[in-house]
DRENSEVO-755010 format. One record per residue (C-alpha): residue in one letter; chain; x, y, z. Coordinates in Angstrom, 2 decimals. Each point is the difference from the previous one (the first is absolute). Example, Ala and Ser with C-alpha at 12.3 -4.5 7.8 and 13.67 -1.06 7.14 Angstrom:
 res chain       u       v       w
   a     A   12.30   -4.50    7.80
   s     A    1.37    3.44   -0.66
***
This chain:
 res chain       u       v       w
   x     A  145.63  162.15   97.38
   x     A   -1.45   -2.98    2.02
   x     A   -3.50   -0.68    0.42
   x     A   -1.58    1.84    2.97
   x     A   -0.86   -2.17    2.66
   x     A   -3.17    1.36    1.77
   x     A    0.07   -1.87    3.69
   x     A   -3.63   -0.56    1.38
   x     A   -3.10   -1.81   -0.35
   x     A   -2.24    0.20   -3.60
   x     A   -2.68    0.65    2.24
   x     A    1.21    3.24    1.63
   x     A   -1.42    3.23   -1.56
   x     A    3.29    1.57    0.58
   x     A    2.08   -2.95   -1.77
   x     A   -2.95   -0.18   -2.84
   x     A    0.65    3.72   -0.71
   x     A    3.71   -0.43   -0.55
   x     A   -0.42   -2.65   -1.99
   x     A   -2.50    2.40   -1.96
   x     A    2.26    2.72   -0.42
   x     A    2.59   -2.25   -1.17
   x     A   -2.62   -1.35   -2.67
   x     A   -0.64    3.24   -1.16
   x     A    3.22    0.88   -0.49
   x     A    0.81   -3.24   -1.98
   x     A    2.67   -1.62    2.28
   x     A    0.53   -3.67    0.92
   x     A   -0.63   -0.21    3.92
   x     A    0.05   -3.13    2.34
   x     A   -2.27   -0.17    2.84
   x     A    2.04   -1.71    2.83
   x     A   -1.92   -1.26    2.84
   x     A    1.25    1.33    3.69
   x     A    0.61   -2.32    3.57
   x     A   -2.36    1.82    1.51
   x     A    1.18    2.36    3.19
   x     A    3.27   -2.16   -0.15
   x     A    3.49    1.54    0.06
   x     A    0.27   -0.19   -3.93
   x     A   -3.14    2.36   -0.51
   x     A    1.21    1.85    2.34
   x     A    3.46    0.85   -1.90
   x     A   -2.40    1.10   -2.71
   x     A   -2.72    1.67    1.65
   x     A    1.12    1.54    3.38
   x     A   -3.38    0.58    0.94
   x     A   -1.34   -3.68   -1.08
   x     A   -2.52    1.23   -2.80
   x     A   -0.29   -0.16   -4.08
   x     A    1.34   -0.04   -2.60
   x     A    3.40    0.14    0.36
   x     A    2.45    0.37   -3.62
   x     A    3.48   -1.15   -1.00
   x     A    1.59    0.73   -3.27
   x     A    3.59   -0.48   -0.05
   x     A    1.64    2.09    2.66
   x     A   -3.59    1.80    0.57
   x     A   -1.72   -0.48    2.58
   x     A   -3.35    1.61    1.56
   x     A   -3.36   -0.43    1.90
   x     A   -2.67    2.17   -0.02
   x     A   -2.96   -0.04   -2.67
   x     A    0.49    3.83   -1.24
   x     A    3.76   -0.37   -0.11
   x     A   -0.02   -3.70   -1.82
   x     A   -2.81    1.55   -2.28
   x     A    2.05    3.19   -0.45
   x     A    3.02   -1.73   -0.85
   x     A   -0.91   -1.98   -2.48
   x     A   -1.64    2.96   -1.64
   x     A    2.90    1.77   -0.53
   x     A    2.68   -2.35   -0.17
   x     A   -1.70   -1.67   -2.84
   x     A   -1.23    0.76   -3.19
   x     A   -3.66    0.04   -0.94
   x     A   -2.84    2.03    0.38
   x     A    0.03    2.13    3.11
   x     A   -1.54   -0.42    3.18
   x     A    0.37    3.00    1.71
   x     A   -1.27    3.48   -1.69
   x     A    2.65    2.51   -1.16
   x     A   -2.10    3.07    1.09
   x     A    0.61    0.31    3.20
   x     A   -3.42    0.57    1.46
   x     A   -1.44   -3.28   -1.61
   x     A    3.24   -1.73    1.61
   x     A   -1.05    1.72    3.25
   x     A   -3.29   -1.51   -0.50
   x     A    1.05   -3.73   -0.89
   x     A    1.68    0.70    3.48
   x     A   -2.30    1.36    2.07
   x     A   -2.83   -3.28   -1.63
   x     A    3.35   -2.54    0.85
   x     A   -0.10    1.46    3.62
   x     A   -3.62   -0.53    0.01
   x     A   -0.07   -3.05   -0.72
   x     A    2.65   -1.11    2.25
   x     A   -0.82    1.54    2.83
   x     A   -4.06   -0.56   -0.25
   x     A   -1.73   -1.18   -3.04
   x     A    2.24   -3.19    0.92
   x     A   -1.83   -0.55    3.56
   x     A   -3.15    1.05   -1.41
   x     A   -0.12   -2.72   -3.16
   x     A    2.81   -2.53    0.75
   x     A    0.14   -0.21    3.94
   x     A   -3.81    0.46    0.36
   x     A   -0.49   -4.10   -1.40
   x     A   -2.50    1.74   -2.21
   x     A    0.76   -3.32   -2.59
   x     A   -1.13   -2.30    2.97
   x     A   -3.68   -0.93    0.76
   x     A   -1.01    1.86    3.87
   x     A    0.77    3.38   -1.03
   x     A   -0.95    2.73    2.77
   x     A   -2.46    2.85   -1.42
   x     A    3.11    2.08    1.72
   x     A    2.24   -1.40   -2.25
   x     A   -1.83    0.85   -2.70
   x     A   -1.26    3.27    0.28
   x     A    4.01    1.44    0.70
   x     A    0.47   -2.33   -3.39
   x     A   -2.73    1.76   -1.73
   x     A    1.53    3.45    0.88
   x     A    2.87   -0.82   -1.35
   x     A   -0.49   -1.39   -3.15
   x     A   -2.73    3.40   -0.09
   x     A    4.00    2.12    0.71
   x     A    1.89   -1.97   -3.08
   x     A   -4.00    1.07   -2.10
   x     A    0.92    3.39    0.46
   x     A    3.25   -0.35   -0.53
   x     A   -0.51   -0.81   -3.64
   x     A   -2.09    2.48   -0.38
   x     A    2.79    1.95   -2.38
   x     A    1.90   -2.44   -1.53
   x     A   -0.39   -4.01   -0.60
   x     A    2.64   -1.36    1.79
   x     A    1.12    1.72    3.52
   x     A    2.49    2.15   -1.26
   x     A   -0.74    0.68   -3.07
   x     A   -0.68   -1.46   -3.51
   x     A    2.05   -2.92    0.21
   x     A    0.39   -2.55    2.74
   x     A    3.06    1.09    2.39
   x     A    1.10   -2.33    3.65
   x     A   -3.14    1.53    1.65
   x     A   -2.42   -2.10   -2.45
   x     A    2.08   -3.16    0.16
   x     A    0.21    0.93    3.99
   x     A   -3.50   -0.51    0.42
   x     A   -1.55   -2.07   -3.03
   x     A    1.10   -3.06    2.02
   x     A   -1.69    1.08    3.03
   x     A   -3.31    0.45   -1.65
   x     A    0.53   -3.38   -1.46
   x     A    0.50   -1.51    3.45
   x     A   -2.30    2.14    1.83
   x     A   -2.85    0.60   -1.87
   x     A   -0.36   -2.22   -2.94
   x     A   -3.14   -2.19    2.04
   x     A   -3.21    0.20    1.69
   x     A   -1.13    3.27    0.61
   x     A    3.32    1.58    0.18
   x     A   -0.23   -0.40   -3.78
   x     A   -3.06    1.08    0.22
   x     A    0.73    3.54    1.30
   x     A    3.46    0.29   -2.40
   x     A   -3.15   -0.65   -3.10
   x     A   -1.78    3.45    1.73
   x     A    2.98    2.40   -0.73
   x     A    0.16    0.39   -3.68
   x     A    3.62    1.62   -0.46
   x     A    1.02   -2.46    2.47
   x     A   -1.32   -3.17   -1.80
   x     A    1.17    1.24   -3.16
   x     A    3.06    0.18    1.09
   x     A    0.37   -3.41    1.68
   x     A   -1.06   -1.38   -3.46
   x     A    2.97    1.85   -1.71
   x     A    2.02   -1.31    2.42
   x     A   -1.44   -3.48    0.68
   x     A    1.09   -0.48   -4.27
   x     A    3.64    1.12    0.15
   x     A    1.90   -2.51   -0.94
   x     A    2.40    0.61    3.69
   x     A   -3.47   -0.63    1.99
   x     A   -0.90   -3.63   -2.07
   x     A    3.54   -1.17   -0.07
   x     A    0.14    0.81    4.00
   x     A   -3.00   -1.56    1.22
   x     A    1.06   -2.55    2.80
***
């Protein structure tokens, strides 16, 4: 099969956690950069985001889809739990972190300087929601890192890795164990933009 090509920006959470799960799963990925809002992005991304994957005939958008893909059409260690309430989990964390944890530590500029105390008190509760999420278990979904952990291991890294948004990640124990655990995988080094 030909190498996936994985259209976005290195920077992107999104793109950075298929290139992740592709990682993870051992397969040879190239990250191809996009024309921005032009008509070509657009024939791979309807709704202009990222990533965006080709391989062969294969063709998606979409970070759980890309991510779930390549989990299954590959082999390798797995990425989404068999049981199917831990897979409802690494869902319900990947739809969390999509629809909020993303605004709250990516969209919030919580890496830049003037951060608003705003800002940083809806970032606070939800780094204080993924703490008690791994209350149970050490990765999201269970014992093993699935698409949830790879979902938002980037956004943590983008969002909250300086200043005292660092600061508040360092006052959740589960939490800042986990961002250690995830912060050495080999996917999160070899990703780093």
């Amino acid at each position: 099969m030909s190498t996936l090509k994985i259209h976005g920006f290195p920077q992107s959470t999104y793109v950075r956690t298929a290139c992740m799960a592709a990682r993870e799963k051992g397969i040879d990925y190239e990250v191809v950069p996009l024309a921005f809002r032009e008509a070509s992005h657009a024939a791979l991304h309807p709704f202009l985001k990222m990533p965006a994957l080709e391989n062969g005939s294969v063709k998606l958008f979409e970070t759980l889809a890309i991510g779930g893909y390549i989990d299954e059409a590959f082999d390798g260690p797995a990425l989404q739990p068999s049981d199917p309430v831990a897979r409802a989990k690494m869902r319900q964390w990947v739809s969390a972190g999509i629809d909020y944890l993303y605004d709250d530590l990516v969209g919030a500029g919580l890496s830049g300087g003037n951060v608003s105390d705003e800002a940083l008190e809806k970032a606070d509760k939800a780094l204080a929601i993924l703490d008690a999420g791994l209350a149970e278990t050490p990765y999201l979904a269970g014992d093993t890192p699935s698409l949830a952990d790879l979902l938002i291991a980037p956004m943590i890294a983008y969002g909250c890795t300086q200043g005292r948004a660092a600061e508040m990640v360092n006052t959740k124990p589960r939490l800042a164990a986990w961002r250690d655990r995830m912060f050495q995988r080999d996917s999160f080094k070899a990703t780093q933009a």
